[in-house]
C-alpha positions in Angstrom: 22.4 -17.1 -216.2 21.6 -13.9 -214.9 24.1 -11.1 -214.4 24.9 -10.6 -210.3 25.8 -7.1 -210.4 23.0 -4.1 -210.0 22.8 -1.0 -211.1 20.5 1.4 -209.7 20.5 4.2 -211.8 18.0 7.4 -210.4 16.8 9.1 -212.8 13.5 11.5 -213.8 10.9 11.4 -216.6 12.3 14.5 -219.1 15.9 14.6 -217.8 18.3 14.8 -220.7 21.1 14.3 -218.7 19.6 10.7 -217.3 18.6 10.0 -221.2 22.4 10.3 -222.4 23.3 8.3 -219.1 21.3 5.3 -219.5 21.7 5.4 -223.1 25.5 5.1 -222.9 25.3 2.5 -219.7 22.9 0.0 -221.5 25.3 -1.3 -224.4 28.7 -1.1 -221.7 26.9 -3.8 -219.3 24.3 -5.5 -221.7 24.9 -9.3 -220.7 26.9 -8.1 -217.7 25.1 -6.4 -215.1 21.1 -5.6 -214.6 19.8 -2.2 -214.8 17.3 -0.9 -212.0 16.0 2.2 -213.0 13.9 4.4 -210.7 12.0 7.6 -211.2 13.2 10.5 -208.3 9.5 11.4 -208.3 8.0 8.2 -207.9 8.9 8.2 -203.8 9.5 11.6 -201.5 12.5 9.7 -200.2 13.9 9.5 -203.4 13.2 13.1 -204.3 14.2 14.0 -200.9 17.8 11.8 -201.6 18.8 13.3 -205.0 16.2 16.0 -205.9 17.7 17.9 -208.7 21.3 15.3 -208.6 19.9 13.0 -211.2 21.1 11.2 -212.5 22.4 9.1 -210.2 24.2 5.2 -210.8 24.7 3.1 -207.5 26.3 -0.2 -207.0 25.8 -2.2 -203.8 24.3 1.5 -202.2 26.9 3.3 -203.4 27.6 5.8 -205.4 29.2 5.1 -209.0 28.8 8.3 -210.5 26.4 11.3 -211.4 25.1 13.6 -214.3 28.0 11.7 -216.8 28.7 7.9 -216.7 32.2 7.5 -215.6 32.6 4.2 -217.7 36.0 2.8 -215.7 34.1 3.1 -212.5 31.3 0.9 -214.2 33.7 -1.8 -215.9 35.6 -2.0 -212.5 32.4 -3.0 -210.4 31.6 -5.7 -213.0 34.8 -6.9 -213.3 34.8 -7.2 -208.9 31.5 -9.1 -209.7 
């Protein structure tokens, strides 16, 4: 069964900041939720969108949290499935 919550999680090739992110938001929804990760620079809209903001974790289009994973915010979209 796959998981029916997304996470789109903006990010940029280089970005410490997005590295620390995604490698704290992995383990917390492995089995739980997919992970969509996109590059800012791969699309001028997305550069345009969050440019030097990354990165960047949205649910359902909107905004979870930025820079630091804010792990409560996470857990309570899961849990609202």
């Amino acid at each position: 069964m796959t998981p029916g919550v997304e996470f789109i999680v903006y990010s940029r090739r280089g970005c410490h900041l997005c590295e620390v992110l995604l490698g704290e938001l992995e383990p917390l929804i492995r089995g739980r939720a997919r992970i969509t990760v996109r590059d800012v620079d791969d699309r001028a809209e997305w550069r345009a969108a969050y440019g030097e903001r990354v990165p960047v974790v949205l649910c359902d289009g909107e905004d979870i949290c930025q820079y630091n994973l804010d792990r409560q915010a996470v857990l309570n979209r899961i849990a609202a499935g």
